[in-house]
GUKOL-407879 format. One record per residue (C-alpha): y, x, z; residue in three letters. Coordinates in steps of 0.02 Angstrom, whole numbers, padded with zeros to 5 digits, always signed. Last residue first. Example, Ala and Ser with C-alpha at 12.3 -4.5 7.8 and 13.67 -1.06 7.14 Angstrom:
<pts>
-00053+00684+00357SER;-00225+00615+00390ALA;
</pts>
This chain:
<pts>
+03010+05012+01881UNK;+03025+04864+01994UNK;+02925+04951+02106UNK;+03060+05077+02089UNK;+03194+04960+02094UNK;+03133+04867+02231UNK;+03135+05023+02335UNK;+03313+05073+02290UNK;+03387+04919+02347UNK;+03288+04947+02524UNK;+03340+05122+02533UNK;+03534+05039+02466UNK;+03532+04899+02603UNK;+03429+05024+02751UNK;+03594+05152+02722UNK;+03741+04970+02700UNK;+03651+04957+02898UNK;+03672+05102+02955UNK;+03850+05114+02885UNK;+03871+04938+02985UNK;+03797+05026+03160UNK;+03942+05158+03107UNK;+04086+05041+03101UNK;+04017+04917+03252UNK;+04017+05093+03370UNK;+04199+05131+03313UNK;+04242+04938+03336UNK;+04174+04940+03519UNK;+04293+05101+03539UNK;+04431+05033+03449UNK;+04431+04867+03560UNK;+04553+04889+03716UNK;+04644+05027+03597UNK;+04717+04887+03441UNK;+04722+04985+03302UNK;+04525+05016+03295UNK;+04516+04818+03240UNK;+04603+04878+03061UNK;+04452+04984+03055UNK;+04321+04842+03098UNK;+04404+04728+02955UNK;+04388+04852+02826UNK;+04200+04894+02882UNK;+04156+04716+02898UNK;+04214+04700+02691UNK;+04085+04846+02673UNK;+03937+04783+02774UNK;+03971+04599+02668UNK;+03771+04551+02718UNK;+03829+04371+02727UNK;+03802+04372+02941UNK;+03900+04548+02911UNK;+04048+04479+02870UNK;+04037+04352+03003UNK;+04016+04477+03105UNK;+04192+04576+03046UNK;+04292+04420+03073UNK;+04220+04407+03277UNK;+04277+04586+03274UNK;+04433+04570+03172UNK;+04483+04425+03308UNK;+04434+04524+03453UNK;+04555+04680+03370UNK;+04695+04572+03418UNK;+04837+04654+03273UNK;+04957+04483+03284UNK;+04892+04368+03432UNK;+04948+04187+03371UNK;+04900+04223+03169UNK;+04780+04341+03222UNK;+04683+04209+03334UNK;+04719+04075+03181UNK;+04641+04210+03068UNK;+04469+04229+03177UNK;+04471+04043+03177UNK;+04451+04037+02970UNK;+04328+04170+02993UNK;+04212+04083+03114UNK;+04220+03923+03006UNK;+04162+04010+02827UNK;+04020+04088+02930UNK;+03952+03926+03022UNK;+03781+04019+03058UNK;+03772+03924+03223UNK;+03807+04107+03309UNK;+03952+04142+03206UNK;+04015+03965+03234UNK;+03995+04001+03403UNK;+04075+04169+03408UNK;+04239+04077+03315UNK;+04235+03961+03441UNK;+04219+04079+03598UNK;+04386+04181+03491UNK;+04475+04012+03482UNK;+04436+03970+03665UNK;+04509+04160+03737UNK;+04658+04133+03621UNK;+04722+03988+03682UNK;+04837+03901+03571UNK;+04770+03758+03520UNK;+04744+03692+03693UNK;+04671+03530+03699UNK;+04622+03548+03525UNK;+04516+03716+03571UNK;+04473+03652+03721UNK;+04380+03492+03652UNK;+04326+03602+03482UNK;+04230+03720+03608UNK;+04127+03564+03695UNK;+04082+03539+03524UNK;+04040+03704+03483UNK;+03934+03721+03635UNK;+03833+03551+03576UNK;+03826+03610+03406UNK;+03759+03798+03469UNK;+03605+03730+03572UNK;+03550+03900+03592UNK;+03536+03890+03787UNK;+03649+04014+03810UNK;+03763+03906+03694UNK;+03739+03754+03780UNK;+03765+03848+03951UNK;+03918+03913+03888UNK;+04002+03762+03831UNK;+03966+03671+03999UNK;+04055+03819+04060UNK;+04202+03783+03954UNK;+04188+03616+04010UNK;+04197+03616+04183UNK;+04341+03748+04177UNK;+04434+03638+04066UNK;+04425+03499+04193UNK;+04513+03369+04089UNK;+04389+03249+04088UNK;+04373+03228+04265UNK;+04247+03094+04339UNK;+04135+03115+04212UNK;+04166+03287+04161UNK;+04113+03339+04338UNK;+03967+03236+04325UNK;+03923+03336+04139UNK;+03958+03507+04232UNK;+03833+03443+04363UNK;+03691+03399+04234UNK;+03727+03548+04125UNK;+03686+03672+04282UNK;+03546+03572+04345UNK;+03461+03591+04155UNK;+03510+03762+04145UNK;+03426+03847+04295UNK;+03438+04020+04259UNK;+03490+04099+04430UNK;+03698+04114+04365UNK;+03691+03953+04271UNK;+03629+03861+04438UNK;+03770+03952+04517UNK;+03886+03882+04411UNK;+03841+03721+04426UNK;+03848+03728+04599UNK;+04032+03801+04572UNK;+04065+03639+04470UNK;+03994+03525+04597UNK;+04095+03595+04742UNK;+04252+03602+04638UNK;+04226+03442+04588UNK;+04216+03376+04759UNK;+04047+03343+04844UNK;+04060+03224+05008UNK;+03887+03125+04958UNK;+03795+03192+05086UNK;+03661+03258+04963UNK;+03806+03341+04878UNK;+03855+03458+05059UNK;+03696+03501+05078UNK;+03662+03563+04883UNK;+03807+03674+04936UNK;+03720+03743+05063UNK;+03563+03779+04965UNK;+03639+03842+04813UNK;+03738+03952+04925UNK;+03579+04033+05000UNK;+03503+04054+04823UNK;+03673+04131+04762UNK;+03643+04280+04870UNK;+03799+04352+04797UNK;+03909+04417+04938UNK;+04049+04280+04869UNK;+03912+04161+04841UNK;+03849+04174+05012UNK;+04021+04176+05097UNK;+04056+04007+05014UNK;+03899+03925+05040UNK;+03911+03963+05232UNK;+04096+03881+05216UNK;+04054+03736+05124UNK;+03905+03704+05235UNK;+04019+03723+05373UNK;+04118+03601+05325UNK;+03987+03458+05258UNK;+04011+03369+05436UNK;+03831+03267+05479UNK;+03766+03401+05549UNK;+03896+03415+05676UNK;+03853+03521+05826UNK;+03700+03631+05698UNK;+03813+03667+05575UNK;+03957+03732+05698UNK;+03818+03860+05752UNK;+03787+03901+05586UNK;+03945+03901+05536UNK;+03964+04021+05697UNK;+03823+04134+05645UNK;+03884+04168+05473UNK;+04043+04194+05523UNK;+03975+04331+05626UNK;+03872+04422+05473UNK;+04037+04388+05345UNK;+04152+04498+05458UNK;+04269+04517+05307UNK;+04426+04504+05464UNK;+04479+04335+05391UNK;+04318+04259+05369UNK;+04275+04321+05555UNK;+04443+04196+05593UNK;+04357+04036+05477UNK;+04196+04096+05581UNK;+04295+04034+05755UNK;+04383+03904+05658UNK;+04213+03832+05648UNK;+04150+03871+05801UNK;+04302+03780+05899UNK;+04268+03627+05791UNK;+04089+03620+05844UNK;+04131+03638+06037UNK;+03970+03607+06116UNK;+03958+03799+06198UNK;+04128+03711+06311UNK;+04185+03857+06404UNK;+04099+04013+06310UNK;+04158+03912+06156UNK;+04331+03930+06227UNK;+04332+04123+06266UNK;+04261+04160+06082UNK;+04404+04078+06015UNK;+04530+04146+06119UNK;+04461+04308+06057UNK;+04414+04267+05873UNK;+04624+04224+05868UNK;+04667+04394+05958UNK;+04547+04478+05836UNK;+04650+04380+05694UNK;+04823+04389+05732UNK;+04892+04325+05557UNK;+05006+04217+05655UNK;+04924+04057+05592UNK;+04774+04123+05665UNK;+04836+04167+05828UNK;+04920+03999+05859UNK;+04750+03920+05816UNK;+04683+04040+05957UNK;+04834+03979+06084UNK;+04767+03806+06055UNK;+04561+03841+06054UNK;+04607+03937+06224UNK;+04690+03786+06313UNK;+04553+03667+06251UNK;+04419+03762+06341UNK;+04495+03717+06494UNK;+04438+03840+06621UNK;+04612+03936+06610UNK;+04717+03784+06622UNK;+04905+03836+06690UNK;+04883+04024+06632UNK;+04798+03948+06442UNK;+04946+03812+06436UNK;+05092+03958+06463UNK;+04967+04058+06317UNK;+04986+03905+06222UNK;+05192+03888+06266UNK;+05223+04070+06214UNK;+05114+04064+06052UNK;+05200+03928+05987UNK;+05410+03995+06034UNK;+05335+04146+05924UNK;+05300+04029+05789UNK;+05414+03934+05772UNK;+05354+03825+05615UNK;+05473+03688+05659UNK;+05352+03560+05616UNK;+05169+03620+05648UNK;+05163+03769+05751UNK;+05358+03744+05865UNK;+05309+03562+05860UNK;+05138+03571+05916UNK;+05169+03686+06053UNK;+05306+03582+06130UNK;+05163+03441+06150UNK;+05031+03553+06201UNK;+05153+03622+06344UNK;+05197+03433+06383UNK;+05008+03439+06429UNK;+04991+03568+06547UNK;+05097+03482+06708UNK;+05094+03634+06834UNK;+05288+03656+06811UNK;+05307+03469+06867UNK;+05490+03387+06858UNK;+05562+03543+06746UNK;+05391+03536+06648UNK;+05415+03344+06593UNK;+05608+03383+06560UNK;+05543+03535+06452UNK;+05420+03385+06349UNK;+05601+03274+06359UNK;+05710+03381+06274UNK;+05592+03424+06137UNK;+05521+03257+06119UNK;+05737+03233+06097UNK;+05782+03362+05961UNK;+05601+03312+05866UNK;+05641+03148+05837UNK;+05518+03127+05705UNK;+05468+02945+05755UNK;+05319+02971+05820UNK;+05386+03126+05905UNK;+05511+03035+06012UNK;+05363+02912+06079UNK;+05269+03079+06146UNK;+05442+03143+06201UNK;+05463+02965+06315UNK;+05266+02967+06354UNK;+05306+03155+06448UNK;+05460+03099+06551UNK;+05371+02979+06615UNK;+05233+03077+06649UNK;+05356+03193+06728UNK;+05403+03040+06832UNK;+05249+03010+06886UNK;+05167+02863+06812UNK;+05070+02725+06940UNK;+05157+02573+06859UNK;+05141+02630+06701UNK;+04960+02638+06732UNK;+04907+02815+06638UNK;+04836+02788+06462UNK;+04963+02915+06408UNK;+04912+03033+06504UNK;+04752+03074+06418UNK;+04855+03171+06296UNK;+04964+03084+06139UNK;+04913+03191+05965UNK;+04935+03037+05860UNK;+04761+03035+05764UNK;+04756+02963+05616UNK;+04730+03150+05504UNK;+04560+03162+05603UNK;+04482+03014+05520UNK;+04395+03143+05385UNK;+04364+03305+05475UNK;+04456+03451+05508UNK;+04518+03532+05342UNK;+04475+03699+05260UNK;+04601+03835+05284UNK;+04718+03872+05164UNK;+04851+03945+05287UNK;+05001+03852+05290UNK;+04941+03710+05184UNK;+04799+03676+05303UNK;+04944+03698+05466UNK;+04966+03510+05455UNK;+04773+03486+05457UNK;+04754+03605+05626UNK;+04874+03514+05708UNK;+04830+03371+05711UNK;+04663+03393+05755UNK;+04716+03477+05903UNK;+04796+03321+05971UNK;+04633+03212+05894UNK;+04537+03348+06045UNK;+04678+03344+06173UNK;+04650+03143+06162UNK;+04450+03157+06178UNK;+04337+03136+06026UNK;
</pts>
């Protein structure tokens, strides 16, 4: 990687936090941003490269007043000079976060260096940051057309399509980007990304299975694969990843709970309950884990248990119809259709669940109807 190249680098992970984009890649964050002209002969330095290693050396040490002063000192002694231009640029992006003052000394670089695809990639990043998104893909588009082996470039080229929901052309340059650096898991990410987010979760099972082969897989990475491999039916892959998540992050809640749901999907209800009972003490107080609980007990015929969390939902969400719900199945689990009939009316007060509890109130007169016919039949042959 060439100085302007670790320069850009730079830049583009300081301005991660700025604008959530994924970062360049690992090693990047050491470089020091100094151009080619650095390694001049000291003996053989103009004075504007002089002038140019002096504001370099300022930077290092967060002078910014003085790089500053000495990056327009380069330019006063040699207006052609390009580099100081990256220099001031990289300060107004990154630390001062003047913008305006960014875009004006990238698009000075881009008149001064128009066949450098390095001037182009700078004013585009300035672009981006700016929100100016079909100027960004522009400058973009110019510099890959410069240098077509610009992975980087292609990248923040589909990171820009991202921006403007033009999924198809991001899609080609990740690809593209994929293809320069193989061995970089970014563009996986990103491809795997857009996929699941347009739901062709085959796709993003594939690129995100790319980026865990390398070895580079976060827990968010393994956790969404996991999620995906709940989402196509693959519950085996799915518990495995949530468990490696779990491993290296107990407290992932999100990890868990979905551990707990493909356990209970896969009708293993004592494993989902006890991934429930984790939460549930982690965060007593959660209503959405107290009313999965209270299902689960339903489901693992733990009656007694279901009601007893139905009342600690109630007891932290007065009048939550869920709760009388989840109360009223338990009910009828014990063949109580009457007892589920109080609890589904007092449910109808709360209006995100009286029309569910409506439908539950006359399914549970259907079913006291088939109780008395079937009563009534064993009397007579009784009889």
């Amino acid at each position: 990687m060439d100085a302007k190249r670790l320069f850009l680098a730079v830049v583009l992970i300081a301005v991660v936090a700025l604008v959530g984009c994924v970062p360049p890649p690992e090693g990047a964050a050491d470089a020091t941003g100094e151009d080619a002209a650095a390694e001049v002969d000291p003996t053989e330095m103009t004075p504007a490269q002089r002038a140019y290693i002096n504001a370099s050396e300022f930077y290092q040490v967060r002078e910014l007043g003085k790089a500053i002063e000495n990056y327009e000192r380069a330019l006063e002694l040699d207006p052609t000079y390009v580099d100081p231009l990256y220099g001031l640029g990289r300060i107004y992006l990154v630390d001062t976060q003047e913008f305006d003052k960014a875009l004006e000394v990238y698009e000075r670089a881009r008149t001064l260096a128009p066949t450098d695809a390095f001037s182009h990639s700078s004013l585009a990043y300035a672009y981006f940051v700016m929100g100016r998104y079909q100027d960004c893909v522009d400058a973009y588009v110019e510099a890959v057309q410069l240098n077509p082996e610009d992975a980087d470039a292609f990248l923040n080229l589909g990171y820009a399509y991202e921006k403007m929901e033009m999924d198809l052309a991001a899609i080609e340059a990740y690809r593209r980007a994929q293809e320069l650096m193989p061995d970089d898991t970014r563009a996986s990410q990103s491809l795997a990304h857009i996929y699941y987010r347009g739901g062709l979760y085959d796709q993003a099972i594939a690129s995100y299975e790319k980026v865990r082969t390398r070895g580079q897989a976060s827990n968010y990475t393994l956790s969404t694969l996991g999620f995906l491999y709940m989402k196509v039916g693959n519950a085996a892959k799915a518990e495995a990843l949530f468990l490696a998540v779990l491993q290296r992050s107990p407290e992932d809640v999100a990890s868990r709970a979905n551990l707990a749901t493909v356990y209970r999907e896969s009708g293993d209800f004592a494993k989902a309950i006890e991934q429930y009972e984790y939460l549930h003490t982690a965060q007593p107080n959660d209503v959405a884990y107290m009313l999965a609980l209270a299902d689960a007990y339903n489901e693992a015929g733990r009656y007694d248990s279901a009601i007893s969390m139905a009342r600690k939902v109630l007891s932290v969400q007065p009048g939550a119809g869920s709760a009388y719900i989840a109360w009223a199945k338990a009910l009828e689990k014990q063949g109580q259709y009457e007892a589920a009939i109080a609890k589904l009316e007092q449910a109808k007060g709360d209006p995100e669940w009286r029309a569910l509890a409506i439908r539950e109130i006359e399914r549970q007169n259907q079913l006291i109807e088939i109780r008395d016919q079937q009563r009534a039949r064993d009397r007579w042959d009784q009889g």
